[in-house]
VOTIDO-672363 format. One record per residue (C-alpha): x, y, z; residue number from 1. Coordinates in steps of 0.001 Angstrom, whole numbers, plus 500000, padded with zeros to 6 digits. Layout:
BEGIN
<pt px="X" py="Y" pz="Z" tifi="NUM"/>
...
//
This chain:
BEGIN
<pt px="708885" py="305132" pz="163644" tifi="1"/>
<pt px="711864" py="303666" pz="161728" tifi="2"/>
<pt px="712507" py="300002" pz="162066" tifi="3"/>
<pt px="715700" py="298091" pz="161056" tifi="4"/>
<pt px="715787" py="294285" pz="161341" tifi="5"/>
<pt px="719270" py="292667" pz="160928" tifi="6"/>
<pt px="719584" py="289049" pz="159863" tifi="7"/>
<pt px="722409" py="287761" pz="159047" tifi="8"/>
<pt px="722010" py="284072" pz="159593" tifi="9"/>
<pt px="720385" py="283226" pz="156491" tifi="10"/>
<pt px="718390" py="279544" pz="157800" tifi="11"/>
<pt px="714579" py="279922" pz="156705" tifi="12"/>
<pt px="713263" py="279471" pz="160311" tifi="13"/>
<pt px="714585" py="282666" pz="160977" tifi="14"/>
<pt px="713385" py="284406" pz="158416" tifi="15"/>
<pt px="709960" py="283517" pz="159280" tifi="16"/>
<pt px="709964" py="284854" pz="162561" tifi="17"/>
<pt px="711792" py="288083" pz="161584" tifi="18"/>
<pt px="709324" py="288526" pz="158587" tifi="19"/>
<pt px="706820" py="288275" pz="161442" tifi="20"/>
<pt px="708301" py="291239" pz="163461" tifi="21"/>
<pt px="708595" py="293102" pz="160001" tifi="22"/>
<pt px="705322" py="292595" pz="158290" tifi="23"/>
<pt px="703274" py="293399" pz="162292" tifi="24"/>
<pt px="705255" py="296885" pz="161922" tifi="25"/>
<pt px="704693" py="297566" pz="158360" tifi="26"/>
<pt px="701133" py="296916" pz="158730" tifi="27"/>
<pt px="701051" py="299189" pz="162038" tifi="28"/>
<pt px="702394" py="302178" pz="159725" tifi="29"/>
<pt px="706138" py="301793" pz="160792" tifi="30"/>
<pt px="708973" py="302527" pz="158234" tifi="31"/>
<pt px="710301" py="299045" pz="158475" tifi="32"/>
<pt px="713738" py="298008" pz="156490" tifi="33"/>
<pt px="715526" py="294421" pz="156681" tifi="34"/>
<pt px="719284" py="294004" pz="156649" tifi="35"/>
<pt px="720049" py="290648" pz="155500" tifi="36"/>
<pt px="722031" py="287902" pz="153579" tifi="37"/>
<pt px="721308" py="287700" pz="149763" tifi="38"/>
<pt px="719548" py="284056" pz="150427" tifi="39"/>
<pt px="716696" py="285681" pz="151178" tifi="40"/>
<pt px="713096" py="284454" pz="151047" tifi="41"/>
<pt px="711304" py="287777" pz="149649" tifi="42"/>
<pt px="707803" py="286044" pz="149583" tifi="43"/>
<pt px="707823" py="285525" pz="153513" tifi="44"/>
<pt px="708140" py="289472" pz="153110" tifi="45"/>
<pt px="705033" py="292192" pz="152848" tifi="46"/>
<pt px="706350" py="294358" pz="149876" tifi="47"/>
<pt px="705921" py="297462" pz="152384" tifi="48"/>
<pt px="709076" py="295756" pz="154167" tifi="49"/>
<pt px="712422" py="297362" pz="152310" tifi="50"/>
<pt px="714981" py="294757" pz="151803" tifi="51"/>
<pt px="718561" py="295434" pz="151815" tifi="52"/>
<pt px="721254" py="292584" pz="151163" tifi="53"/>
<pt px="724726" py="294305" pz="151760" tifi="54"/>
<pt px="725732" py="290690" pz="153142" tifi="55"/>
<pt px="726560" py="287021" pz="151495" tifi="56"/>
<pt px="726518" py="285284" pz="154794" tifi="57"/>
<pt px="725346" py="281293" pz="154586" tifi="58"/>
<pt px="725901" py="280303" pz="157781" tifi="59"/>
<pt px="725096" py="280885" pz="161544" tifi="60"/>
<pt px="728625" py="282690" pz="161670" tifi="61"/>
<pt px="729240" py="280207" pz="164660" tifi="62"/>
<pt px="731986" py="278518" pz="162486" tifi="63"/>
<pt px="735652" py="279138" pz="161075" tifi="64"/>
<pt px="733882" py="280600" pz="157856" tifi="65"/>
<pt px="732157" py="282771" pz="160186" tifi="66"/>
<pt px="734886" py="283841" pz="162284" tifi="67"/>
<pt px="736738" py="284606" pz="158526" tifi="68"/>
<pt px="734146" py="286378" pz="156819" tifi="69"/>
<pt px="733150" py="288464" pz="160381" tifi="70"/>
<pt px="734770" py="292127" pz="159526" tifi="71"/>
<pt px="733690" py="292457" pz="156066" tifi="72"/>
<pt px="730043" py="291344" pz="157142" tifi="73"/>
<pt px="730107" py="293873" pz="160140" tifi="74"/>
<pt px="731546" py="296313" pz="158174" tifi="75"/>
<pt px="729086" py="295992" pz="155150" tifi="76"/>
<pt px="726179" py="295598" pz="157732" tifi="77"/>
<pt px="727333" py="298650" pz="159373" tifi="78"/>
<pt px="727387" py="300662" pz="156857" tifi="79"/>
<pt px="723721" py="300026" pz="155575" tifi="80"/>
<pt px="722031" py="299951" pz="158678" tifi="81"/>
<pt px="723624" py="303562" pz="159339" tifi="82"/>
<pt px="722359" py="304614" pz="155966" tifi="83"/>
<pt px="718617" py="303514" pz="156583" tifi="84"/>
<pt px="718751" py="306197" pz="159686" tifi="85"/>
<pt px="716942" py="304028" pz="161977" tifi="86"/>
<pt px="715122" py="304727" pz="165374" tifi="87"/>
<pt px="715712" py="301355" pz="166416" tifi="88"/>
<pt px="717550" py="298514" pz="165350" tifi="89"/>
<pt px="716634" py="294658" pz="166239" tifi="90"/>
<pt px="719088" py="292005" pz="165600" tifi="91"/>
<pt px="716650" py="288850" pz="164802" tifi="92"/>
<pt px="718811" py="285510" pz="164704" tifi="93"/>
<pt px="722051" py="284470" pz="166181" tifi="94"/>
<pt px="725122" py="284960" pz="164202" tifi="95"/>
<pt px="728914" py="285443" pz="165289" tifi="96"/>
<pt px="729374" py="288795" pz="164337" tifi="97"/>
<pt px="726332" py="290253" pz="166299" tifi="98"/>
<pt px="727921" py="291125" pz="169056" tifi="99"/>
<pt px="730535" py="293543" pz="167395" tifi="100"/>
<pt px="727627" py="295205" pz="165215" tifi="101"/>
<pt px="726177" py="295654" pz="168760" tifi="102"/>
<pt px="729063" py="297595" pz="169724" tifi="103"/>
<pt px="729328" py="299908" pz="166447" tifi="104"/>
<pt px="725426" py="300644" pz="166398" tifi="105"/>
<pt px="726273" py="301856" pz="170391" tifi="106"/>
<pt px="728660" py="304283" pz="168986" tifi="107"/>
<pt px="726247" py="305614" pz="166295" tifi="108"/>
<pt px="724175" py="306137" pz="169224" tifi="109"/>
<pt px="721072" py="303981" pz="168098" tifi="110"/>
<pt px="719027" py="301855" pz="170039" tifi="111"/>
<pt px="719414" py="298115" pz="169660" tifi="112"/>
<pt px="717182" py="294820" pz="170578" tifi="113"/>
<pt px="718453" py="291311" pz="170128" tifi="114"/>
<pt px="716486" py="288242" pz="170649" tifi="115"/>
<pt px="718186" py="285619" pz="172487" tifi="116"/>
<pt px="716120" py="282201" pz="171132" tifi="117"/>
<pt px="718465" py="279870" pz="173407" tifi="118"/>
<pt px="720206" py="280330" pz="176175" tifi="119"/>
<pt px="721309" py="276805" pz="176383" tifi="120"/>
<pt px="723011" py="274938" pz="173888" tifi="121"/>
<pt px="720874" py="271917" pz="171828" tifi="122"/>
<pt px="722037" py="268595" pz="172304" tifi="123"/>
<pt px="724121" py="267741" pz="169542" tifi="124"/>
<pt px="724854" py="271636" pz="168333" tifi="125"/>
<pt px="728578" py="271907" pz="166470" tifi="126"/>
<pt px="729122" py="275645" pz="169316" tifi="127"/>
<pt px="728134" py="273828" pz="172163" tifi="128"/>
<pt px="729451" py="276379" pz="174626" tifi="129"/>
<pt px="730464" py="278526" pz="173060" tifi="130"/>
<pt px="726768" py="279699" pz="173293" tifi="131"/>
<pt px="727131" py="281306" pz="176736" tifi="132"/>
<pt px="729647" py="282995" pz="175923" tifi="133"/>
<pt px="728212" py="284614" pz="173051" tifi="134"/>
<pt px="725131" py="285156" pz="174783" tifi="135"/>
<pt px="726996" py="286660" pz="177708" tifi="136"/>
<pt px="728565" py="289189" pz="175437" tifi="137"/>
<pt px="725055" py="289960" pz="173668" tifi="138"/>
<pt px="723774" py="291084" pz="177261" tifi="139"/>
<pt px="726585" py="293434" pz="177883" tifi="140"/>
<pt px="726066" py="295099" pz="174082" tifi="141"/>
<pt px="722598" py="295447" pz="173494" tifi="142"/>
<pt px="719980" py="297974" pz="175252" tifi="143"/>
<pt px="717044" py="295263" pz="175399" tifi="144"/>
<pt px="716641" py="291504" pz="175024" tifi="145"/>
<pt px="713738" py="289713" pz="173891" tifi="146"/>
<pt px="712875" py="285925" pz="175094" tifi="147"/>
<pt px="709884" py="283488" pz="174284" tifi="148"/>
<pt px="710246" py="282001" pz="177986" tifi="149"/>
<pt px="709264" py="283277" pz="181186" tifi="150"/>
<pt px="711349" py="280697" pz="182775" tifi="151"/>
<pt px="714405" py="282512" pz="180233" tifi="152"/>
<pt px="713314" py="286078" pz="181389" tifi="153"/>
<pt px="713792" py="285040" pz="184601" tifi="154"/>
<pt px="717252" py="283280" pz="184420" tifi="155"/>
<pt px="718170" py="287119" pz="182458" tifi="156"/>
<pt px="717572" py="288821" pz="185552" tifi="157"/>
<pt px="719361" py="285834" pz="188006" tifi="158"/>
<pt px="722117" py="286675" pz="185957" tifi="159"/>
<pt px="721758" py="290289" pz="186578" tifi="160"/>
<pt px="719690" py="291719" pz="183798" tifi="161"/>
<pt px="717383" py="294624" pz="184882" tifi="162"/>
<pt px="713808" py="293843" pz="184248" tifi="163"/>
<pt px="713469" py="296977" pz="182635" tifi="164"/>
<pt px="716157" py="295685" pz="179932" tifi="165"/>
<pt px="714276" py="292515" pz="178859" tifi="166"/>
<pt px="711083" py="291550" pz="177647" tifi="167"/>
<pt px="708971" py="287961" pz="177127" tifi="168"/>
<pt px="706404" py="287448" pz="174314" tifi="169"/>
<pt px="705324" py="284231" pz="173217" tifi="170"/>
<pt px="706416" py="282698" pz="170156" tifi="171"/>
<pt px="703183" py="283206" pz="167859" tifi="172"/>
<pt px="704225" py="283230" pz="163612" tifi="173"/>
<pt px="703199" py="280767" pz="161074" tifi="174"/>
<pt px="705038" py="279032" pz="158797" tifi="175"/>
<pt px="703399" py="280256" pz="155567" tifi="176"/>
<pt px="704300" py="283489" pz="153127" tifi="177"/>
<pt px="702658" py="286543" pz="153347" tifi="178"/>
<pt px="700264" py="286177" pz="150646" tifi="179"/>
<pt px="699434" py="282753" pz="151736" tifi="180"/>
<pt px="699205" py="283521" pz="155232" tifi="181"/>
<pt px="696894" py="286644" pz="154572" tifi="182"/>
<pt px="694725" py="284530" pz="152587" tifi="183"/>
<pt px="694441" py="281862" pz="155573" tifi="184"/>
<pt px="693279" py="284397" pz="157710" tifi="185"/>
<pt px="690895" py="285717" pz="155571" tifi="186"/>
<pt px="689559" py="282347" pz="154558" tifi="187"/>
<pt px="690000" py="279643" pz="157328" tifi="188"/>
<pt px="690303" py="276324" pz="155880" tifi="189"/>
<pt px="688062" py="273508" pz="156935" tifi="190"/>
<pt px="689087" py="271649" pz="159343" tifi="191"/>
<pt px="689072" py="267831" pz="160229" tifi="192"/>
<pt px="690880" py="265266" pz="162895" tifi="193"/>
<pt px="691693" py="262622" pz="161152" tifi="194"/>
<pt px="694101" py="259703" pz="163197" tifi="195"/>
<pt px="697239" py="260630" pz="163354" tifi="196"/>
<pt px="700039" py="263349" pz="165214" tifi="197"/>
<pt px="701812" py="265739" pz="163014" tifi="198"/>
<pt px="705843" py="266710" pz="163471" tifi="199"/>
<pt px="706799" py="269283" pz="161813" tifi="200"/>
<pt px="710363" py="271016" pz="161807" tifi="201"/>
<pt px="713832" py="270569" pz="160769" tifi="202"/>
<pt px="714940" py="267043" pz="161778" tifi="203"/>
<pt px="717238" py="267251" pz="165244" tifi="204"/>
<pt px="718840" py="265417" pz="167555" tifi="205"/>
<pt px="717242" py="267694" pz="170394" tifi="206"/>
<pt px="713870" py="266871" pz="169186" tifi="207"/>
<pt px="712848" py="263140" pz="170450" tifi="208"/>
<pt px="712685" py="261467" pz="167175" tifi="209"/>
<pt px="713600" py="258161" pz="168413" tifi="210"/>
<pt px="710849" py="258811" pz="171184" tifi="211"/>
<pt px="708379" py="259478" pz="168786" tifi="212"/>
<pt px="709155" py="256486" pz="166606" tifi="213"/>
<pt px="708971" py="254023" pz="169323" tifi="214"/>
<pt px="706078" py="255686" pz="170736" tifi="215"/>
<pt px="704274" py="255236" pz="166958" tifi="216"/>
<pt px="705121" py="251780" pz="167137" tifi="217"/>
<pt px="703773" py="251365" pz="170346" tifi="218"/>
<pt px="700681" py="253349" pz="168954" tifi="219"/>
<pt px="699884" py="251073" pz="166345" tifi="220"/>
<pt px="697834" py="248533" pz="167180" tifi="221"/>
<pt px="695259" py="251702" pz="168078" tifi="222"/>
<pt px="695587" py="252604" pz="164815" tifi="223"/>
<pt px="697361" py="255662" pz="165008" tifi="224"/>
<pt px="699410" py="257090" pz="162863" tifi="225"/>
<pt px="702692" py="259700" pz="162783" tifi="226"/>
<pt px="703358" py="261959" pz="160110" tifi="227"/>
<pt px="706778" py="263872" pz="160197" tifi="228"/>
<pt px="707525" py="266126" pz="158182" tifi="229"/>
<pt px="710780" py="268731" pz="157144" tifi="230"/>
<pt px="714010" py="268990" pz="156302" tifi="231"/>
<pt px="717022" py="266642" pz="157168" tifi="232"/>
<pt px="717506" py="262505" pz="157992" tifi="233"/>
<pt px="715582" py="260661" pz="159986" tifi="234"/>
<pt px="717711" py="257861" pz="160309" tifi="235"/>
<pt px="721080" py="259549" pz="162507" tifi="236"/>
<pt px="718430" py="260207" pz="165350" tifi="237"/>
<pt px="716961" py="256457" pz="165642" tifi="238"/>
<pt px="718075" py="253126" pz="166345" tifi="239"/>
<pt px="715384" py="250965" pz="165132" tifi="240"/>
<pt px="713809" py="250468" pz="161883" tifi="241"/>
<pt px="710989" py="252965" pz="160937" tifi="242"/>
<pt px="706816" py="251489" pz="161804" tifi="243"/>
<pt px="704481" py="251404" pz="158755" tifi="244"/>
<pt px="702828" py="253903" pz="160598" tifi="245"/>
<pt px="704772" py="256301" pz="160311" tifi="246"/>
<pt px="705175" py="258377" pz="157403" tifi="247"/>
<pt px="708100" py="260682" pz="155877" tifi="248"/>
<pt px="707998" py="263800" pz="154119" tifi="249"/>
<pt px="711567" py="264909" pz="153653" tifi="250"/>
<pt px="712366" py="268725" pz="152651" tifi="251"/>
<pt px="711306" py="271867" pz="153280" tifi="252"/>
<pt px="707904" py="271668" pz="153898" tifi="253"/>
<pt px="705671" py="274313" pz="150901" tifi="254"/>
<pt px="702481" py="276534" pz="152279" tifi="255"/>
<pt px="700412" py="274436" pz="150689" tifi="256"/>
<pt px="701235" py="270794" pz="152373" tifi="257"/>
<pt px="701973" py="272617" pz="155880" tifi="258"/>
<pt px="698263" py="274289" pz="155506" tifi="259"/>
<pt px="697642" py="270381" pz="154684" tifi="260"/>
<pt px="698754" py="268958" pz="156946" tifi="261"/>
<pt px="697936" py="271317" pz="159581" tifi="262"/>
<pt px="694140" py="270918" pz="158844" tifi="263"/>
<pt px="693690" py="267055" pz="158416" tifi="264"/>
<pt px="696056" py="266278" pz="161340" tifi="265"/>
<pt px="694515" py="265314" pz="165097" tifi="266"/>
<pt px="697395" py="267223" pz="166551" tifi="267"/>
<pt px="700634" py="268620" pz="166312" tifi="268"/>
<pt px="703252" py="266784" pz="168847" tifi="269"/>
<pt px="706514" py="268069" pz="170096" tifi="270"/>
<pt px="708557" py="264758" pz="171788" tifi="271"/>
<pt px="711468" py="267151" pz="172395" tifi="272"/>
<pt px="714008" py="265949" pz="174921" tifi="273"/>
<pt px="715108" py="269519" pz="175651" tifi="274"/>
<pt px="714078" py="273021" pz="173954" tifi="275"/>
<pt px="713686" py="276142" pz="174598" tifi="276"/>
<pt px="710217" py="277134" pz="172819" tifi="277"/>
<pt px="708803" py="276461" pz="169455" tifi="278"/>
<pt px="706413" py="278814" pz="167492" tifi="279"/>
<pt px="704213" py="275033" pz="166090" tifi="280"/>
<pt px="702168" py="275219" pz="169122" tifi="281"/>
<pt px="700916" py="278677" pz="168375" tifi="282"/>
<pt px="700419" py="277446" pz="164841" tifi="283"/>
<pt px="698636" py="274419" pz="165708" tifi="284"/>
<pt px="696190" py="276462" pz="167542" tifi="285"/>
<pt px="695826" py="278931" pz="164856" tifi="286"/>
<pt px="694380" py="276010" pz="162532" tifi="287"/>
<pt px="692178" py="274732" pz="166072" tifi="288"/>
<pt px="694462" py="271850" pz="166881" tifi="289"/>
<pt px="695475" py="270667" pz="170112" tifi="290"/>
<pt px="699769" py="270082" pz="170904" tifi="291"/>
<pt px="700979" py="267327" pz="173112" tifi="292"/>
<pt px="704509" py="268356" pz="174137" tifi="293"/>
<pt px="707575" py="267308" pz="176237" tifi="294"/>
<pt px="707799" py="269025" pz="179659" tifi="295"/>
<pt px="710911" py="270771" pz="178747" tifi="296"/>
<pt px="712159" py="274451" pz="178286" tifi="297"/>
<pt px="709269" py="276778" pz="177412" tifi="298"/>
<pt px="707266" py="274329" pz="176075" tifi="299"/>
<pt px="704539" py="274251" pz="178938" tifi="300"/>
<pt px="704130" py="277587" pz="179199" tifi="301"/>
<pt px="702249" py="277125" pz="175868" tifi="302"/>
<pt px="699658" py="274989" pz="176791" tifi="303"/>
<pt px="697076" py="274590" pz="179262" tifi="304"/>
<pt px="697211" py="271072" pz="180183" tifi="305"/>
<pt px="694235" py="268791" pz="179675" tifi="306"/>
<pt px="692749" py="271901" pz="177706" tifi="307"/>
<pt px="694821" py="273609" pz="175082" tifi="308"/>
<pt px="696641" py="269999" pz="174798" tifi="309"/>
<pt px="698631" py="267631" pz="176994" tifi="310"/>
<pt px="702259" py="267595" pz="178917" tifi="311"/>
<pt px="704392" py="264523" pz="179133" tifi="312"/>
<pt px="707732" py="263586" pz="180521" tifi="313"/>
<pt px="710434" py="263822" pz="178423" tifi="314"/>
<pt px="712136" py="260644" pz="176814" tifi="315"/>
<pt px="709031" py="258757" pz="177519" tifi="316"/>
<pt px="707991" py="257078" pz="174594" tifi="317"/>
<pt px="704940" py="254764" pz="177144" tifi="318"/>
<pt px="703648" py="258157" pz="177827" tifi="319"/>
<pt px="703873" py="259581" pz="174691" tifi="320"/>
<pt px="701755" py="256755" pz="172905" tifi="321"/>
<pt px="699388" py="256962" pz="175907" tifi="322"/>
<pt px="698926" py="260458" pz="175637" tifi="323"/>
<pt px="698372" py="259799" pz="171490" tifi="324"/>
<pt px="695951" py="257254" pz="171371" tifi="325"/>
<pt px="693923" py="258390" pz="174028" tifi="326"/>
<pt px="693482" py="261832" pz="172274" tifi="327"/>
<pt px="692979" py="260786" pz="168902" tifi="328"/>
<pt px="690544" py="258235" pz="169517" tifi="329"/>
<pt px="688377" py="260626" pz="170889" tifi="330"/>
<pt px="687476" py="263522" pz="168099" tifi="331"/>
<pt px="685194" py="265599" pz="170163" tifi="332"/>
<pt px="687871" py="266526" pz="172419" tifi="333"/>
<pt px="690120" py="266947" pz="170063" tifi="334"/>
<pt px="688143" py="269758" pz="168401" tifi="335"/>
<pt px="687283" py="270885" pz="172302" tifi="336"/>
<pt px="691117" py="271610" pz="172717" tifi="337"/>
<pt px="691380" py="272852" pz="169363" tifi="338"/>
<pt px="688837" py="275847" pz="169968" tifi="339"/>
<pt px="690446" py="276282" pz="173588" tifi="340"/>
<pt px="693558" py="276667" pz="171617" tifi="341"/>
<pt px="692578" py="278720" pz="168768" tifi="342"/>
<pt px="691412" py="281451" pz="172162" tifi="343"/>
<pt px="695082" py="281026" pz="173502" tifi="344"/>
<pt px="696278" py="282074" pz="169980" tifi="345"/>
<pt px="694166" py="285181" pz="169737" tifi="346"/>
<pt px="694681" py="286257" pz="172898" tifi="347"/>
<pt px="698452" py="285762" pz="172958" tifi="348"/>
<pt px="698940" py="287551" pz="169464" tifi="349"/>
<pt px="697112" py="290487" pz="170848" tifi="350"/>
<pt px="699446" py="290768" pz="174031" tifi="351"/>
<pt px="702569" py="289868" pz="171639" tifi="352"/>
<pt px="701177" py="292643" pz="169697" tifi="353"/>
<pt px="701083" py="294931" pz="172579" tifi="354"/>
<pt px="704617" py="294348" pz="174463" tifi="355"/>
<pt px="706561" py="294574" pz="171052" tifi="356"/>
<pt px="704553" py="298062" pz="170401" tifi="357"/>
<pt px="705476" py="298913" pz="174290" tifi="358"/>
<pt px="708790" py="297383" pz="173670" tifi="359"/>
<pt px="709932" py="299582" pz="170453" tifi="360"/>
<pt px="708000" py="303155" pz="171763" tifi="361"/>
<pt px="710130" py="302595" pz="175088" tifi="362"/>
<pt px="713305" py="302866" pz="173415" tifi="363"/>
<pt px="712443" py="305065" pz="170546" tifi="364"/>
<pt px="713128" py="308209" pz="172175" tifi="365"/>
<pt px="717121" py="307239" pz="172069" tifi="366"/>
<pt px="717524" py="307062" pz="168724" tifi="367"/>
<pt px="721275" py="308344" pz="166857" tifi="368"/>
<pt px="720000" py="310772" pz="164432" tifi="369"/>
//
């Protein structure tokens, strides 16, 4: 089978999860090719993946400079996806222009998926709703849709969407490059829970930062400590001044300090005050840590409370610090959860494994040329 990812929002998150999709197929024997911008991180890339960058996009397109630059992009996108000949085409990452390459690839006659990662706007996003619309006309253009939500699969088919037309995998990629995440696989590092809660992730609104700052603060008289770490300010998203036990590491994060981080921490925690899922809890559980999350969008349907990790409510900094010093004080269950976890991963990459297999081979058999 011949695979074509498109990508033309050029943000690094998004290249890790395509790169995902890409490298699975290349390494199952597929013919895989990648459409993308020119700011594109090769190394997150198996070499078996053929890269084509017809595009200078450097935005999420949702934006006058994406509205500008939209023809030429569709046009140039066009054109190379049609010359790669593809069985099936899957548009990764949310741009502006998407919806219009939707609509030529129909008239080639090839078979198109498009993941829809939100269906709801983030607090503080510059589109706001302009979202719905977009995603609206996604829904009428594409043949399938992919979600990391049951709870989004769902709302697809209250609004309509045959069952048949969507499918729900669990978010389950690293954060590491190919040759680095090959090399974790092959040679797990040793592991250890030392006292504090790792954040990790580009620096949002949408995220609970303040939460997690006053729940550190809280925290610290048990000794606990909060490392965040990734791109962007801390300071727009909180209103008081930062604990001592909380530390900063500002920029994108390299393999080497998220493997790091990932192996000293006691767990990962996602505060979020709303989301829709996040890939860190299947990477937490990959290195055998527990998550304590927000009980917001998909986020529960990632763990299995009191075993995999721990739920709290949203905004609630009290039950956040709670739920953080009771854990960490207590190593042995941390490890516990950590093992439960690292079964959740395996068994969830398998089944990812197997509905994006079932997912392509369904709609194979429509392909243009």
């Amino acid at each position: 089978m011949r695979l074509c990812y498109v990508l033309l929002s050029p943000t690094w998150g998004m290249h890790q999860y395509t790169a995902d999709l890409a490298n699975r197929m290349a390494e199952a024997d597929h013919e895989v090719h990648l459409v993308t911008t020119r700011l594109v991180p090769r190394d997150r890339y198996a070499p078996e993946v053929v890269i084509h960058t017809p595009v200078d996009t450097r935005d999420r397109g949702f934006s006058f400079h994406g509205l500008r630059t939209a023809p030429s992009v569709i046009r140039e996108a066009l054109i190379t996806v049609r010359s790669v000949r593809p069985d099936i085409v899957h548009i990764t990452g949310a741009h502006l222009s998407n919806p219009f390459l939707l609509r030529g690839l129909r008239r080639c006659g090839l078979p198109t998926v498009h993941t829809l990662h939100d269906l709801h706007p983030h607090v503080g996003s510059a589109y706001g709703r302009l979202l719905y619309f977009w995603n609206a006309w996604v829904r009428r253009e594409a043949d399938h849709l992919l979600v990391h939500g049951q709870r989004y699969r769902q709302e697809l088919l209250t609004k309509g969407v045959a069952p048949s037309r969507v499918t729900c995998t669990p978010l389950t990629h690293l954060f590491l490059s190919h040759a680095r995440q090959k090399e974790v696989a092959s040679s797990p590092p040793s592991v250890s829970y030392e006292p504090f809660a790792l954040f990790l992730g580009r620096l949002e609104a949408y995220k609970g930062l303040d939460v997690l700052v006053e729940a550190a603060r809280i925290a610290a008289r048990s000794g606990v400590g909060v490392i965040i770490a990734g791109p962007g300010s801390l300071q727009p998203h909180i209103r008081r001044q930062v604990p001592d036990n909380v530390q900063l590491h500002s920029g994108l994060v390299t393999d080497e300090e998220a493997v790091d981080l990932f192996r000293r921490c006691g767990l990962v925690v996602l505060p979020y005050i709303e989301a829709s899922q996040s890939a860190l809890a299947a990477a937490a559980y990959f290195f055998g840590k527990p998550v304590l999350v927000s009980r917001v969008g998909a986020l529960p349907e990632y763990v299995v409370d009191g075993e995999t990790g721990w739920i709290v409510p949203p905004g609630d900094a009290q039950a956040l610090a709670a739920a953080m010093t009771k854990a960490l004080a207590d190593p042995e269950t941390l490890r516990r959860a950590g093992v439960d976890g690292r079964s959740w991963y395996e068994r969830e990459r398998r089944a990812e494994g197997t509905a994006l297999a079932a997912m392509y081979a369904g709609l194979a058999h429509r392909g243009g040329y």
